[in-house]
Backbone as a ProteinNet text record, in pm:
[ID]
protein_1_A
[PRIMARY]
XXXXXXXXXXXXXXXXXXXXXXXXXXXXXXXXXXXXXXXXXXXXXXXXXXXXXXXXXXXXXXXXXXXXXXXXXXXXXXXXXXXXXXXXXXXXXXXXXXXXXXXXXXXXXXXXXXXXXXXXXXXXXXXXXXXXXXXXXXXXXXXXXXXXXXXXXXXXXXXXXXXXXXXXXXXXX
[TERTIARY]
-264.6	-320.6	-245.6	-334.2	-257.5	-233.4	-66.4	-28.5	-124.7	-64	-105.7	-77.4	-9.2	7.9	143.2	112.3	314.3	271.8	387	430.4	515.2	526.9	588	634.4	731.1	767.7	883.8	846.6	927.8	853.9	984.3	937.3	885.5	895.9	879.1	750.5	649.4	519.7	485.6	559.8	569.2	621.1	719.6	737.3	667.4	571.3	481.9	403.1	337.8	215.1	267.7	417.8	413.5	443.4	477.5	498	383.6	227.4	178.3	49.9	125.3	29	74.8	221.6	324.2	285.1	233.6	194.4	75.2	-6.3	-170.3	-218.5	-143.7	-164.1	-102.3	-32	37.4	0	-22.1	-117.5	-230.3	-286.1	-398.1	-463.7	-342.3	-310	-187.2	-197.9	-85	-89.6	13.1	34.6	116.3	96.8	186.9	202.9	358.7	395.5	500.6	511.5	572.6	664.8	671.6	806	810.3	927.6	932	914.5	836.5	777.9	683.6	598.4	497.4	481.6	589.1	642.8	586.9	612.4	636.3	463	390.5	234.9	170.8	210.5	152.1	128	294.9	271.1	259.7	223.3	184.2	41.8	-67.2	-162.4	-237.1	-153.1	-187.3	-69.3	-130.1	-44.5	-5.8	153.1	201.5	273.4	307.9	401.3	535.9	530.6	683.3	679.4	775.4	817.4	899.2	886.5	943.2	1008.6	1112.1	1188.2	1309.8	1257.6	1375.8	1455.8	1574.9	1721.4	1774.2	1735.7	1735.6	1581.4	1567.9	1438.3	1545.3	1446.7	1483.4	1591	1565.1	1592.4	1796.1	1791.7	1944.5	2051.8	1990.5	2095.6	2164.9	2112.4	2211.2	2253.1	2278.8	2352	2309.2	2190.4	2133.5	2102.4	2165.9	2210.3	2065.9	1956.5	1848.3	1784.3	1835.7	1752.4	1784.3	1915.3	2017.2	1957.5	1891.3	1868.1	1742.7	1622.1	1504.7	1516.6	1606.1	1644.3	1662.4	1746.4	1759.6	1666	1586	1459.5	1366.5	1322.8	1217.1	1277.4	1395.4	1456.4	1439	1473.6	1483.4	1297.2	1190	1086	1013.2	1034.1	893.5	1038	1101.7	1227	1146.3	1010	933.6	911.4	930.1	889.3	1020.5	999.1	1135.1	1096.3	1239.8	1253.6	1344.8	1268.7	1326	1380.1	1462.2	1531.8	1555.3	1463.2	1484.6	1628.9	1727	1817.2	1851.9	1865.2	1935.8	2066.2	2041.1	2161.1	2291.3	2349.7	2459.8	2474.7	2425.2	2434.9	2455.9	2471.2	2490.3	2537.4	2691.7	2765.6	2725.3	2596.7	2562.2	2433.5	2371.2	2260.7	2336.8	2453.1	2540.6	2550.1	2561.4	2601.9	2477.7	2377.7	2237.6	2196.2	2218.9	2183.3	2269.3	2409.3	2441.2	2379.2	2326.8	2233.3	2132	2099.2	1937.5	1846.6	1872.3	1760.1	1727	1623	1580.2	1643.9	1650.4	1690.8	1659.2	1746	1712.2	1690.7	1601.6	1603.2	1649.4	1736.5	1798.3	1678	1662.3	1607.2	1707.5	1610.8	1512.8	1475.1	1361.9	1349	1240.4	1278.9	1212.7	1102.7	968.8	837.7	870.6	915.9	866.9	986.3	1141.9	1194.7	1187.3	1109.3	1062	977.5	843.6	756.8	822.4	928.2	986.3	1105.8	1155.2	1220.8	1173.9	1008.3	948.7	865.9	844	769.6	888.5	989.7	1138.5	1148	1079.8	1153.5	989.5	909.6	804.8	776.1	805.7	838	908.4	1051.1	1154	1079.2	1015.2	966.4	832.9	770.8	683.4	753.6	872.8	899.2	869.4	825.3	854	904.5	858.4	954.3	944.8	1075.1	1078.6	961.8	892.8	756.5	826	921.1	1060.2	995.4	1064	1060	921.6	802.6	690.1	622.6	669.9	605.2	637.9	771.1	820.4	810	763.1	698.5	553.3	472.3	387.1	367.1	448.6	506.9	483.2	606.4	635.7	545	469.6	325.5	263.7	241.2	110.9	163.4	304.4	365.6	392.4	470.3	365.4	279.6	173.8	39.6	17	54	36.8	114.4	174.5	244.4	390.7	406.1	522.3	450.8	310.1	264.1	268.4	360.4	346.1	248.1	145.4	36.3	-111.7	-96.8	-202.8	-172.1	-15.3	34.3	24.6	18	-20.4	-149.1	-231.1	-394.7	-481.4	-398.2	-437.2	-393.4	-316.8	-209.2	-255.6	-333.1	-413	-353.6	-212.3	-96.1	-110.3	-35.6	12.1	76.4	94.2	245.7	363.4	365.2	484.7	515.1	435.2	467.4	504.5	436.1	501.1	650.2	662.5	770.3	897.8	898.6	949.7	1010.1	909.8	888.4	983.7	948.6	1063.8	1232.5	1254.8	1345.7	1487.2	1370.5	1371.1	1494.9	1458.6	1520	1648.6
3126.6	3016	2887.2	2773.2	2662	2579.3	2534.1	2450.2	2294	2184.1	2071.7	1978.3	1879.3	1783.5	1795.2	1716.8	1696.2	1607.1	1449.8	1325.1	1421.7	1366.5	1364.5	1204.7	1193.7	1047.5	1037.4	1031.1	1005	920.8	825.7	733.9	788.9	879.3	955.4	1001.7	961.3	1009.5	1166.9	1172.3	1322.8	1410.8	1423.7	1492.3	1472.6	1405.9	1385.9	1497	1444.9	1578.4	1706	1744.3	1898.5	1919.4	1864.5	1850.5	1940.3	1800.4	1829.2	1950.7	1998.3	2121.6	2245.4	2227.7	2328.9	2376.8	2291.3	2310.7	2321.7	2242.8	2265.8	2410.7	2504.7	2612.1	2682.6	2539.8	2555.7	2481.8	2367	2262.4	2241.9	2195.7	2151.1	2008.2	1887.2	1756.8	1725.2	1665.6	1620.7	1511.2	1401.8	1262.8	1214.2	1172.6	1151.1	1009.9	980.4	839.4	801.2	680.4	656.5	541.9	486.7	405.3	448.6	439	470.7	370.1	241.2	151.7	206.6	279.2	312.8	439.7	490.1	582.3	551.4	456.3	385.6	381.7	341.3	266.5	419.5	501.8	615.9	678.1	707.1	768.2	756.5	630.5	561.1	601.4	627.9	633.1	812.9	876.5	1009.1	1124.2	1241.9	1318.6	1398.9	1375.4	1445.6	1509.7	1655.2	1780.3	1798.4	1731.9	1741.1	1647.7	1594	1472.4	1514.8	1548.6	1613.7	1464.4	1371.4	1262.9	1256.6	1186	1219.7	1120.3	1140.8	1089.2	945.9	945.5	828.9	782.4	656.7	541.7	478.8	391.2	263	381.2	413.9	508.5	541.5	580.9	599	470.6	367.2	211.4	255.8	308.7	311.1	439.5	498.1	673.1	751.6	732.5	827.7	748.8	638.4	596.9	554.6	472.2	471.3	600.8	681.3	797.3	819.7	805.4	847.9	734.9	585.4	472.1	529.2	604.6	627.4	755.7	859.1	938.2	930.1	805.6	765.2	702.2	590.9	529.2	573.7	759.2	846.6	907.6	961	1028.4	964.5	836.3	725	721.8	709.7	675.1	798.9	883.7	1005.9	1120	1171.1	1292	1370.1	1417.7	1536.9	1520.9	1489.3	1521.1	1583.8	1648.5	1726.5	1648.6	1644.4	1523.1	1638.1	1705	1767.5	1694.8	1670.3	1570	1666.6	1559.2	1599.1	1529.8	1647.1	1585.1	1618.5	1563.2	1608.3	1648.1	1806.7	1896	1842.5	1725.4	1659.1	1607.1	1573.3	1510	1589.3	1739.5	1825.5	1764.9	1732.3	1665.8	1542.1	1480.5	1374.4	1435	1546.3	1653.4	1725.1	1744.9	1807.1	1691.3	1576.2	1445.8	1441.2	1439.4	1409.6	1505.5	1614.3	1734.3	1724.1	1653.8	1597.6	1509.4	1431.3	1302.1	1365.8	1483.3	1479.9	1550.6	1569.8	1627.8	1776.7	1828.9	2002.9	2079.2	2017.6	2105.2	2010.1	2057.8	1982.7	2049.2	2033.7	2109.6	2025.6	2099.6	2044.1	2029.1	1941.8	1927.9	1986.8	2056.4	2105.1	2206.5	2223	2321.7	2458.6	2516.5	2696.3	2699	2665.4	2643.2	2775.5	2890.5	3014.8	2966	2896.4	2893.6	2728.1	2669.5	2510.6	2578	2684.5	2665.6	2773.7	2874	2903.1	2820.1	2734.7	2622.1	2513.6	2521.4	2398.4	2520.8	2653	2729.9	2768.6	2769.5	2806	2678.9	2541	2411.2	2422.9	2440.3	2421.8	2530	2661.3	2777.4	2720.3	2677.8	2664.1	2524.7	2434.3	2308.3	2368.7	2445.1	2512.1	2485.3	2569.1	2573.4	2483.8	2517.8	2416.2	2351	2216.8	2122.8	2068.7	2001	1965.9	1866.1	1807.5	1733	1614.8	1583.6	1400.6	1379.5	1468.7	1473.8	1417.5	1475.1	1512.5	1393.2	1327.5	1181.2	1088.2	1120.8	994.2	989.9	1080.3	1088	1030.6	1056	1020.1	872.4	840.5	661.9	571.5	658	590.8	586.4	699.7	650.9	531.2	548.8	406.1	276.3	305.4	133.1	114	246.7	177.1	124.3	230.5	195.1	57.6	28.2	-138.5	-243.3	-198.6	-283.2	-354.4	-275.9	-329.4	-403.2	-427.3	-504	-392.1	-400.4	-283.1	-289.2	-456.5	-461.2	-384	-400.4	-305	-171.1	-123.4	51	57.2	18	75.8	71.9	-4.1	-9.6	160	159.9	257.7	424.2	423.5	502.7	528	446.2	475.1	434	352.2	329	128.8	130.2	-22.4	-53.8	-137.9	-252	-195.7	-220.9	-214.8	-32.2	27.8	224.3	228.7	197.6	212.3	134.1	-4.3	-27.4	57.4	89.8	171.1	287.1	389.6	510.9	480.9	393.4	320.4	296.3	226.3	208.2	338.4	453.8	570.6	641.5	614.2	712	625.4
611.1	536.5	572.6	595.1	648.6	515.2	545.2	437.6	411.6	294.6	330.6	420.7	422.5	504.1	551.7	686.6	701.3	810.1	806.3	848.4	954.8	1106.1	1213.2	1263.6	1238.4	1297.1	1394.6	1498.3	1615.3	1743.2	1756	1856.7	1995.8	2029.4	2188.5	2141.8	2231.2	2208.6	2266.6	2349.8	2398.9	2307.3	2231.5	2109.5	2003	1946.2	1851.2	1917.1	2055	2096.1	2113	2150.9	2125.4	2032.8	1923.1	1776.9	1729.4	1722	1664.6	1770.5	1903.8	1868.8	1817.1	1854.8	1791.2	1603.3	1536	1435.5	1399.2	1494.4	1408.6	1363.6	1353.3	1295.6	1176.1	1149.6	1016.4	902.6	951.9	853.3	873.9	723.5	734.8	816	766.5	831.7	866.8	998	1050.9	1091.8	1076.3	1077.1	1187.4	1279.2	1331.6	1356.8	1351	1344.2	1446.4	1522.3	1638	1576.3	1481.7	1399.5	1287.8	1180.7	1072	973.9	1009.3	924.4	868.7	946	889.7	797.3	789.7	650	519.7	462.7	310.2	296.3	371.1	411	362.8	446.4	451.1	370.8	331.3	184.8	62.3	56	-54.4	-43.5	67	82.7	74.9	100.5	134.5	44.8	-5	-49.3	64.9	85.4	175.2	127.2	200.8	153.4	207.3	345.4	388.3	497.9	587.3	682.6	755.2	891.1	996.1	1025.4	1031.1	1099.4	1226.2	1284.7	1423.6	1391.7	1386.7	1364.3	1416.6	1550.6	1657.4	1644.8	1675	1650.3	1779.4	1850	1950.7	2069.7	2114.4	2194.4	2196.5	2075.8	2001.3	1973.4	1987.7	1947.1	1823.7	1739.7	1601.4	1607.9	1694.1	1672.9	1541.9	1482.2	1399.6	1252	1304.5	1107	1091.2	1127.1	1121.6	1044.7	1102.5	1043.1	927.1	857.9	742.2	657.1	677.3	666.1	570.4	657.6	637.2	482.2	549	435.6	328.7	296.1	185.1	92	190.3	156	121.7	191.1	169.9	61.9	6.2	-97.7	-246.6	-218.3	-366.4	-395.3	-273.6	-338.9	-373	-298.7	-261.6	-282.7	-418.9	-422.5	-445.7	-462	-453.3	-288.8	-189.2	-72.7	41.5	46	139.4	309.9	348.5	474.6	538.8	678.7	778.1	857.8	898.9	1049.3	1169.2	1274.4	1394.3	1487	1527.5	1572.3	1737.9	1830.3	1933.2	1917	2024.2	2028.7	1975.9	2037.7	1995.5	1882.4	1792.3	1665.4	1555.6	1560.8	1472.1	1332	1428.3	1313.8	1194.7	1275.5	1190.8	1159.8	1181.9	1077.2	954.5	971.2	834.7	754.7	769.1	725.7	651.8	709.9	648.8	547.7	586.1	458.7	339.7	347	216.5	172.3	248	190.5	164.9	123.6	97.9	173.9	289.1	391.7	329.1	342.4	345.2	421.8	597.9	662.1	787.6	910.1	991.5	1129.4	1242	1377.3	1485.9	1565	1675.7	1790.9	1908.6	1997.7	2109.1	2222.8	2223.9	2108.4	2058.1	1920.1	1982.4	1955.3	1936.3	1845.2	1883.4	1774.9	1648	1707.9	1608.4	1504.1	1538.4	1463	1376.8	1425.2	1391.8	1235.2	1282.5	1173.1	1099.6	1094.7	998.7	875.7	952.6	854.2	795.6	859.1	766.9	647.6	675	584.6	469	502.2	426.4	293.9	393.1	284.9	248.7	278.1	138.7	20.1	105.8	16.1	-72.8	-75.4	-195.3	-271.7	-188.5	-258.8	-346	-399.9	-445.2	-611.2	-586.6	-741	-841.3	-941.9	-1032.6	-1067.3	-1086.4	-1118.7	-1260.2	-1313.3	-1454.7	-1479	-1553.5	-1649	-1565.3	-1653.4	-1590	-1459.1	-1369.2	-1218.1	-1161.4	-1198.4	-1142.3	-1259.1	-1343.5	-1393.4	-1332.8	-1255.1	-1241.2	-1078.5	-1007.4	-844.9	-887.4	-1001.9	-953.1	-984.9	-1086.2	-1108.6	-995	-918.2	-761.7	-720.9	-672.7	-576.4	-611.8	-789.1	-796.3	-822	-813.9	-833.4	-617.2	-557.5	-444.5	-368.6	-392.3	-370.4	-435.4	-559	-599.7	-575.5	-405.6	-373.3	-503	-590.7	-660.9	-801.4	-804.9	-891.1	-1028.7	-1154	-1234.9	-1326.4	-1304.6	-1371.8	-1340.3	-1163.3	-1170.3	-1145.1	-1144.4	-1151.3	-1268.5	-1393.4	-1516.8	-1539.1	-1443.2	-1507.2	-1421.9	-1304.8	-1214.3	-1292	-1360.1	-1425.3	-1590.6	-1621.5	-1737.8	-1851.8	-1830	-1945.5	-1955.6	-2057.6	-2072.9	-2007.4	-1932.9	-1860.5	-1904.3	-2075.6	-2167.4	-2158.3	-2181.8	-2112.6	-2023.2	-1891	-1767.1	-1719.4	-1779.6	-1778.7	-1893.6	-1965.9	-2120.7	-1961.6	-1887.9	-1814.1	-1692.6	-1633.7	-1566.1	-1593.9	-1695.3	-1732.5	-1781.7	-1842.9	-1886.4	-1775.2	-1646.3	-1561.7	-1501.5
[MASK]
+++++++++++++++++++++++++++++++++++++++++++++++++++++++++++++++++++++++++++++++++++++++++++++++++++++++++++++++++++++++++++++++++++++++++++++++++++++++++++++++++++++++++++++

């Protein structure tokens, strides 16, 4: 049975395409993205289930922190969405770094497909569980004050609440 969605974002267009044939038999949709600007856009737009991210952007200028950059950014808005990082062989040390920050799990390049779609089936398996009421009000908060571009007048009209609730819900956490 094919899962839902999953974001691929890496600048090398050649790893997006064996990416995404390496998986089309795991998902239903697959996204693939060639900057990580277009992260925030996306998923504000689409329910996504997990985000495969490669570590290096701009062909490694920032030695990974970009990626640790994005992690954090995808963690604070979207913490119901588990963020796999793609790392080259060498960066181990700064993939352990990242899994304290937050990551699910991360695959080294070159990657082993059979063992690629077992660690993304591992982090949605465990992402299944239930989550507390808090958690799962306040992901879906985020989406519609994204999606409203930040405006919390029309994320509470979209959201079915007052200004004064959604801000109260906000504040809350």
């Amino acid at each position: 049975m094919k899962q839902g969605t999953i974001i691929i974002c890496d600048d090398n267009t050649e790893i997006l395409t064996a990416l995404g044939y390496a998986l089309e038999g795991m998902f239903q949709r697959i996204i693939k993205l060639s900057h990580p600007d277009r992260l925030l856009p996306t998923m504000a737009a689409e329910t996504v289930d997990i985000v495969l991210l490669d570590m290096n952007f701009q062909r490694g200028v920032n030695n990974g922190l970009e990626g640790l950059q994005w992690l954090k950014t995808l963690h604070e808005r979207h913490p119901d969405v588990p963020v796999v990082l793609l790392t080259a062989y060498g960066d181990v040390p700064l993939a352990v770094r990242a899994l304290k920050s937050g990551a699910a799990d991360f695959i080294t390049k070159p990657w082993d497909n059979d063992e690629l779609i077992r660690k993304l089936s591992d982090v949605l398996t465990t992402q299944q569980e239930v989550a507390p009421l808090d958690e799962v009000e306040q992901a879906h908060i985020r989406r519609a004050v994204d999606r409203a571009d930040g405006n919390l007048t029309v994320a509470a009209r979209m959201l079915g609440v007052t200004r004064q609730t959604l801000y109260n819900k906000l504040n809350r956490k």
